[in-house]
Every structure is written in structure tokens, then in C-alpha cells.
VODREN-31827 format. One record per residue: x, y, z of N, C-alpha, C, O in turn; residue number from 1; residue in three letters. Coordinates in steps of 0.05 Angstrom, whole numbers, plus 5000, padded with zeros to 4 digits. Example, Ala and Ser with C-alpha at 12.3 -4.5 7.8 and 13.67 -1.06 7.14 Angstrom:
% VODREN-31827
NODE;nxx;nyy;nzz;caxx;cayy;cazz;cxx;cyy;czz;oxx;oyy;ozz;seq;type
NODE;5264;4886;5156;5246;4910;5156;5264;4934;5156;5285;4934;5169;1;ALA
NODE;5257;4955;5142;5273;4979;5143;5258;5001;5157;5268;5023;5161;2;SER
% end
This chain:
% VODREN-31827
NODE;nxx;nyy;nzz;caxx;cayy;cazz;cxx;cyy;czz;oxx;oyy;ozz;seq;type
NODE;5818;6424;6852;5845;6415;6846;5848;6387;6858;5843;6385;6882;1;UNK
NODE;5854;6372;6848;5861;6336;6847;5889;6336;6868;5891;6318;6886;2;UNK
NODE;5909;6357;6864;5937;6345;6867;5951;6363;6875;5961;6376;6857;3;UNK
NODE;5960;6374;6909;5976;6397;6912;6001;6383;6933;6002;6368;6952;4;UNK
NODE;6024;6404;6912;6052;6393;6925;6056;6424;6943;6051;6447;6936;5;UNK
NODE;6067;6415;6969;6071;6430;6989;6107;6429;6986;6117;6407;6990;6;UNK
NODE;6123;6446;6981;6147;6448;6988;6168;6458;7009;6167;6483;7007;7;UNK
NODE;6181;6454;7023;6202;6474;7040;6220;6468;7046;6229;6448;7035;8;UNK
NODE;6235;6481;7067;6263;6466;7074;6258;6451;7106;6240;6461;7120;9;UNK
NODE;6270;6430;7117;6266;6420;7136;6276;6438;7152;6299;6444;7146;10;UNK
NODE;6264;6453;7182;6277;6465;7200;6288;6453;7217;6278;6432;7226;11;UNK
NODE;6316;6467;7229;6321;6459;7260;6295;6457;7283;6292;6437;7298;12;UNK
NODE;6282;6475;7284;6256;6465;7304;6248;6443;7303;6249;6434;7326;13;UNK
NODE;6239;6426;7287;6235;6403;7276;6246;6376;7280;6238;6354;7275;14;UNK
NODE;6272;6387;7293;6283;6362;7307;6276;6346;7325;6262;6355;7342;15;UNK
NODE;6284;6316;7327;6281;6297;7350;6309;6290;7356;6330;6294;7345;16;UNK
NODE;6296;6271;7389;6328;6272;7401;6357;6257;7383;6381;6259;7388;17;UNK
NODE;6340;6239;7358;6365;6226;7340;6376;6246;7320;6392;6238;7303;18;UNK
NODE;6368;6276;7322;6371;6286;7305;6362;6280;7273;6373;6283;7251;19;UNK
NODE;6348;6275;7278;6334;6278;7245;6304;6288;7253;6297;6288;7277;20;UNK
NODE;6282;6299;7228;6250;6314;7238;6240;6287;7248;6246;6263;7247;21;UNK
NODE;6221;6304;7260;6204;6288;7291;6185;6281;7268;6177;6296;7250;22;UNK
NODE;6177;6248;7274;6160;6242;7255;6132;6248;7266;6115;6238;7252;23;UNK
NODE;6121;6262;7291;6098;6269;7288;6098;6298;7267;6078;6302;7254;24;UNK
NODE;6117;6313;7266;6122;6333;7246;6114;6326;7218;6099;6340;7204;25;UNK
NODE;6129;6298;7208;6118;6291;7183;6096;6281;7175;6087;6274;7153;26;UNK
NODE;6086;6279;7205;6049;6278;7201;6025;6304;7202;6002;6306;7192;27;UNK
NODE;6041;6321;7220;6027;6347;7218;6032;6358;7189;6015;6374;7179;28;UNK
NODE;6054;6352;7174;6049;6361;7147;6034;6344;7122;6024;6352;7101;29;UNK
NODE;6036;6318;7135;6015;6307;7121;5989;6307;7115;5977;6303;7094;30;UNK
NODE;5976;6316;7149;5952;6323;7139;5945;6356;7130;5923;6360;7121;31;UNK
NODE;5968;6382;7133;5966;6402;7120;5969;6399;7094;5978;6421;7086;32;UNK
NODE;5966;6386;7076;5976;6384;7051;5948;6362;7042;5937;6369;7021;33;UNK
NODE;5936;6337;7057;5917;6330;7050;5882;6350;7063;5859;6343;7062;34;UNK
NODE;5893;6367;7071;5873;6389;7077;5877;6406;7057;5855;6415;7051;35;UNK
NODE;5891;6414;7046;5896;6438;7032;5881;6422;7002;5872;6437;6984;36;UNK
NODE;5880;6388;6998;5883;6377;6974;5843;6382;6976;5829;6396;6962;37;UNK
NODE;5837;6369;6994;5811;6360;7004;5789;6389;6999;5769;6391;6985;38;UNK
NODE;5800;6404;7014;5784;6439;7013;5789;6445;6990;5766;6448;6980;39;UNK
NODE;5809;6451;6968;5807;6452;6943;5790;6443;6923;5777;6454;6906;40;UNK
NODE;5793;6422;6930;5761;6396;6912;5739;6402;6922;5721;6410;6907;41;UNK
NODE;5734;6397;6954;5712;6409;6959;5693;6430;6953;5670;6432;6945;42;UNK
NODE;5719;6449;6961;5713;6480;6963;5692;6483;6996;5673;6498;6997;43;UNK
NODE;5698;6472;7010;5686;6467;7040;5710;6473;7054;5733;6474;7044;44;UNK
NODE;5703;6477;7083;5715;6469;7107;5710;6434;7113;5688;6424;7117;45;UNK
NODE;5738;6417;7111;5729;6386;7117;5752;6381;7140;5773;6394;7143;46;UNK
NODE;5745;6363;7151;5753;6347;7179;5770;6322;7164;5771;6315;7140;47;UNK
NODE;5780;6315;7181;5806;6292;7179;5786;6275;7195;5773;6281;7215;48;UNK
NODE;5788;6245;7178;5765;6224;7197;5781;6188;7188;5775;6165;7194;49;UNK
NODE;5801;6198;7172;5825;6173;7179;5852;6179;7164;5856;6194;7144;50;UNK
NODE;5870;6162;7181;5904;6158;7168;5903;6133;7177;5900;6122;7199;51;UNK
NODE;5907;6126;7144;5921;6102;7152;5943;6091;7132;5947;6099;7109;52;UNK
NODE;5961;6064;7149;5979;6051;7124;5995;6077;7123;5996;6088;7101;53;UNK
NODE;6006;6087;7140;6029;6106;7146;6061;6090;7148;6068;6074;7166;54;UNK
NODE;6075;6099;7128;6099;6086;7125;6123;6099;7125;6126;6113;7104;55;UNK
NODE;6144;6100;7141;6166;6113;7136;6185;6101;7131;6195;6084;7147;56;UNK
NODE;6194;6108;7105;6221;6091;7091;6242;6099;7101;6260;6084;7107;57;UNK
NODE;6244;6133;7104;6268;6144;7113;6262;6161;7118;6242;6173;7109;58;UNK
NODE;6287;6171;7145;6289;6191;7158;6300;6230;7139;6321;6234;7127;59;UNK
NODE;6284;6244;7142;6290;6266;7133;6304;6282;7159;6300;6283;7183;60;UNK
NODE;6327;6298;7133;6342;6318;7154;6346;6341;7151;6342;6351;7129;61;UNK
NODE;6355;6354;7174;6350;6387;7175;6360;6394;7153;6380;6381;7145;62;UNK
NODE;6351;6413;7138;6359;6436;7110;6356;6406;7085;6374;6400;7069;63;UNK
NODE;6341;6399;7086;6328;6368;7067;6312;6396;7051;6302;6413;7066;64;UNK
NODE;6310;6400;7029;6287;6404;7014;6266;6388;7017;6273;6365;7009;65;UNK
NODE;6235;6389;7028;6220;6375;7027;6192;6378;7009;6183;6400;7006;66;UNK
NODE;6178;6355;6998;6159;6356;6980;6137;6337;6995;6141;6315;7005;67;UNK
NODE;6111;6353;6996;6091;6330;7005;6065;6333;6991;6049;6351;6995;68;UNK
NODE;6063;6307;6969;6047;6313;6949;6012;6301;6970;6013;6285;6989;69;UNK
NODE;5991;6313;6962;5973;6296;6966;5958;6301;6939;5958;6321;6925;70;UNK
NODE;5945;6275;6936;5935;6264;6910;5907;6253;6912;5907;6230;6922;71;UNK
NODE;5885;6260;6906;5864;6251;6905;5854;6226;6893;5853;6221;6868;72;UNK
NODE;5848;6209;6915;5845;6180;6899;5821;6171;6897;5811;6162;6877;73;UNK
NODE;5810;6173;6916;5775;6170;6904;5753;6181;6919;5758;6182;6943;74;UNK
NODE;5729;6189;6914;5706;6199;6928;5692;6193;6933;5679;6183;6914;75;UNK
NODE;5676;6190;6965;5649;6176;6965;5622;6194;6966;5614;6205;6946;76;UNK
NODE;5616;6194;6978;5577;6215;6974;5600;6242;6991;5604;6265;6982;77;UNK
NODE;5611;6232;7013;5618;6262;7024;5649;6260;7037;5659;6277;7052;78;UNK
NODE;5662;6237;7029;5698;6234;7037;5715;6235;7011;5706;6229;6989;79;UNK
NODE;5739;6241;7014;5753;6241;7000;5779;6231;7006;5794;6242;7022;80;UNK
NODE;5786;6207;6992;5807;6191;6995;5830;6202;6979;5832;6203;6954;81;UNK
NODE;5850;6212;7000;5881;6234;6985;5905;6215;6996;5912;6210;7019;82;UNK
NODE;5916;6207;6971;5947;6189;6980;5961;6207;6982;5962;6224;6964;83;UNK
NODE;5978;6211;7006;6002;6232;7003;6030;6215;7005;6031;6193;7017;84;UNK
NODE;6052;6228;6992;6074;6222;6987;6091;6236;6994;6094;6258;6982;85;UNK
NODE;6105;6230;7012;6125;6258;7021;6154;6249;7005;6160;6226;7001;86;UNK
NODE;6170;6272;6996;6194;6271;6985;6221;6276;7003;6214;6283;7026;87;UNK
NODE;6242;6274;7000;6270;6297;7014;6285;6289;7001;6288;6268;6988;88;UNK
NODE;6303;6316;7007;6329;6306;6996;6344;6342;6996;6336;6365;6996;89;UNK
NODE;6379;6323;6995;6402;6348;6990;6397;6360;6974;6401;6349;6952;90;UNK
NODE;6389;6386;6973;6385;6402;6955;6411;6403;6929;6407;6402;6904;91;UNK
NODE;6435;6406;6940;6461;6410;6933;6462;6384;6918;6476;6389;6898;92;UNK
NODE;6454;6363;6917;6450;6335;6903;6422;6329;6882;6417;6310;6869;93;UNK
NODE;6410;6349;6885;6383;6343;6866;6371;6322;6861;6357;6318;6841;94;UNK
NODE;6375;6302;6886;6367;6286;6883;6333;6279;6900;6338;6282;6924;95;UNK
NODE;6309;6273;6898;6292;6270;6923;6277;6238;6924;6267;6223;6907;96;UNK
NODE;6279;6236;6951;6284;6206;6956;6247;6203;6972;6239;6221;6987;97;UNK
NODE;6229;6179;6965;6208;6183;6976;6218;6171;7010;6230;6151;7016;98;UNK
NODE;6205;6192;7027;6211;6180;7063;6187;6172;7073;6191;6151;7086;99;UNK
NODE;6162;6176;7073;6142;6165;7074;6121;6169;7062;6125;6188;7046;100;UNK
NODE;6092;6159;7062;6069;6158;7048;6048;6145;7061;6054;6129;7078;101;UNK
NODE;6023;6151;7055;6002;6143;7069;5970;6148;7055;5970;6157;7032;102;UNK
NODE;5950;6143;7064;5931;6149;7053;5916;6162;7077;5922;6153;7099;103;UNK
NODE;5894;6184;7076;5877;6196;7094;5856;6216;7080;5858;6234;7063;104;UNK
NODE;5833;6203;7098;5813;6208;7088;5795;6229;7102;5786;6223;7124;105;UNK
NODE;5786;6261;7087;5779;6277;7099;5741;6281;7087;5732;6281;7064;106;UNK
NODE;5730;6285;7111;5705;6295;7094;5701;6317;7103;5710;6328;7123;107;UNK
NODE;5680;6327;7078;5675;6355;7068;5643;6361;7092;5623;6347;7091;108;UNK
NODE;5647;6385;7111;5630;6391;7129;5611;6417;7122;5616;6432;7103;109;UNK
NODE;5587;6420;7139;5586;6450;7132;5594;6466;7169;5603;6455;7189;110;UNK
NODE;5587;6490;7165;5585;6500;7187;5572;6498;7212;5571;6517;7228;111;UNK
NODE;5558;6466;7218;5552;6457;7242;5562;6426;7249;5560;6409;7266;112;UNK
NODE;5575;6430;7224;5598;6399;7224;5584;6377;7216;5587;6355;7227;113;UNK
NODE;5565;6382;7192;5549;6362;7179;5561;6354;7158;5574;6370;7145;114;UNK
NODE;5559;6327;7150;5571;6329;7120;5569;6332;7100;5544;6334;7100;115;UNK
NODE;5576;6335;7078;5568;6351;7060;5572;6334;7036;5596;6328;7039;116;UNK
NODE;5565;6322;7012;5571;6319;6981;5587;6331;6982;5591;6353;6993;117;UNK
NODE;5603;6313;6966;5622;6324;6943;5621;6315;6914;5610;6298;6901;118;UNK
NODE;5638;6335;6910;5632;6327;6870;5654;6294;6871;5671;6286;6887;119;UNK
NODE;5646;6287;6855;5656;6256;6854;5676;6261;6836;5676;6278;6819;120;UNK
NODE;5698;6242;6840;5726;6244;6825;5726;6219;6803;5712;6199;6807;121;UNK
NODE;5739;6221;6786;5732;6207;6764;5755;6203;6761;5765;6225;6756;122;UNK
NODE;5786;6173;6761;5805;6168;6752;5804;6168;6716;5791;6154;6701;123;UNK
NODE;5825;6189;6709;5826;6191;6674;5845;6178;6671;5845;6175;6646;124;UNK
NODE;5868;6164;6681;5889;6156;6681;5897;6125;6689;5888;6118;6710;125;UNK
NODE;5911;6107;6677;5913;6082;6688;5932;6077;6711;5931;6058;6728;126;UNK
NODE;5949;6097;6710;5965;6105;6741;5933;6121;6769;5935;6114;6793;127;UNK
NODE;5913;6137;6763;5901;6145;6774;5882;6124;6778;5873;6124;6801;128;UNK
NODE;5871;6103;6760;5859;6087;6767;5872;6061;6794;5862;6053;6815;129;UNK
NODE;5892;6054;6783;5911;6035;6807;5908;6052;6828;5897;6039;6846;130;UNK
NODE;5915;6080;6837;5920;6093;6857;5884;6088;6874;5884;6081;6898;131;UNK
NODE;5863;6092;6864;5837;6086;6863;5831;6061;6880;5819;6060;6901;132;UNK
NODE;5847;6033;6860;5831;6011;6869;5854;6003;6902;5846;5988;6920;133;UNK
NODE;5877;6013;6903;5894;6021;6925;5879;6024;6955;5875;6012;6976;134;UNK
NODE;5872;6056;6940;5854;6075;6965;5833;6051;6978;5834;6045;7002;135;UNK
NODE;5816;6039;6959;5796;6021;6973;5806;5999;6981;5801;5995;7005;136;UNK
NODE;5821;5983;6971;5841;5964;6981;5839;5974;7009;5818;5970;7023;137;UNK
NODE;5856;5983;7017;5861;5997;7044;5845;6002;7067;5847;5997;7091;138;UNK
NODE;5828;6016;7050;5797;6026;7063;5786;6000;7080;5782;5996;7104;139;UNK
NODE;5785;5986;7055;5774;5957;7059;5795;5945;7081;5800;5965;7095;140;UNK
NODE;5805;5932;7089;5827;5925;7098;5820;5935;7122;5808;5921;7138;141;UNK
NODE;5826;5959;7129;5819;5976;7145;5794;5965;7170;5795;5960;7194;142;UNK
NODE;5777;5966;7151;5743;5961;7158;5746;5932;7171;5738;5929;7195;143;UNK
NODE;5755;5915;7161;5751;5893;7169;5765;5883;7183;5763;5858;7187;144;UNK
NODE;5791;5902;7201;5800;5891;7229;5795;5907;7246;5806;5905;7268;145;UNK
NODE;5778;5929;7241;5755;5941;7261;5748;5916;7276;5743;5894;7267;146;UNK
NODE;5749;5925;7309;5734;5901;7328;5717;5916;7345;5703;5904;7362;147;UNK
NODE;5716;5953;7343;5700;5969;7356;5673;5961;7358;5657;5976;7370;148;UNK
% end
């Protein structure tokens, strides 16, 4: 599967001291949702091995209906590049507003934490393709203010 939307309601646990969810929360669901996207395609157990270009537009609040899509954007011999997009919003308003988004990249392991191939993703779409030359954008970007 290419593309899984994770839904729920925002809890009170979830709060920070401004009252609105703790944005390490909206990263623990980020990468549950680009794990859930990653092991699907795979069909492996895979590791989280970057986030990056993490952006929050807006703050989500308690009892927010929340949506956090991750989207497969491109594959290499054994990673898989998943844009996720998180949603919210007043349920009572039907409205859902994007609060942040990011890209992160998980590879596919076996059971001594080697990596593994994956089947390669193929953009069919000219929205899937932009999302594609994005992911590497980034990637790239990325790589090259590495000073490690």
C-alpha cells in the first residue's frame, strides 16, 4: 500500500503547557503513520533513518479530529521516501486545515537489522511525480549541509 491515512480525535493527554497537542506528539504520530506506510510496501520490519523539513503551520486542539496521511514518494535499493501530511480540525465545522508536514525516510530491515530491497515505487501520476522530484529535492538539500 502507497498511502495510509491514520485518523482520531486529539486527546487531553496530549496537551502542552499553551494548551494546544505537544508537538513532540505530532511527531510520534508522524512517524506511526510513516511506519505503518513503509511496512505495508515493504511487507518488512523497517527503522526510521531520517525526518526532515518538518513544518508546523498550526497548532491542533484537544477534541480536533485528526488526519495523518503518509504518502510514498520514492524508493531507493532499500529506503523509502513517505511525505506525511497531518490534517485538524472542528469536527462540528467540517472543516480540516493542514498543521504540519514533513518528509521521512524509513528502511526496510531483516531480523538482524540488515537492509533489505524493496520493491521500487513507480510515480503514475503528475501530482505523484512532483511529490517524487520534492522527496529528492530535499534529500538532496539535506546531503549537502551535512558537515559530519
Amino acid at each position: 500500500m502507497s498511502l495510509i491515512t491514520l485518523r482520531f480525535l486529539a486527546e487531553p493527554s496530549a496537551v502542552n503547557f499553551g494548551g494546544k497537542v505537544h508537538g513532540g506528539t505530532v511527531m510520534k504520530w508522524i512517524d506511526e503513520a510513516g511506519y505503518a506506510c513503509a511496512t505495508s510496501w515493504s511487507k518488512r520490519y523497517c527503522v526510521t533513518v531520517y525526518v526532515g523539513g518538518i513544518r508546523f503551520h498550526r497548532p491542533i486542539m484537544i477534541g480536533d479530529l485528526v488526519e495523518v496521511e503518509a504518502k510514498l514518494a520514492y524508493t531507493g535499493n532499500t529506503s523509502m521516501n513517505i511525505s506525511v501530511e497531518v490534517r485538524s480540525g472542528d469536527m462540528k465545522g467540517g472543516q480540516m486545515e493542514k498543521t504540519t508536514e514533513c518528509l521521512i525516510v524509513f528502511v526496510s530491515v531483516d531480523s538482524h537489522g540488515r537492509p533489505m530491497p524493496v520493491t521500487s515505487w513507480v510515480p503514475s501520476t503528475p501530482e505523484a511525480e512532483a511529490l517524487a522530484r520534492k522527496a529528492l529535492a530535499q534529500l538532496d538539500a539535506s546531503r549537502s549541509t551535512y558537515t559530519g
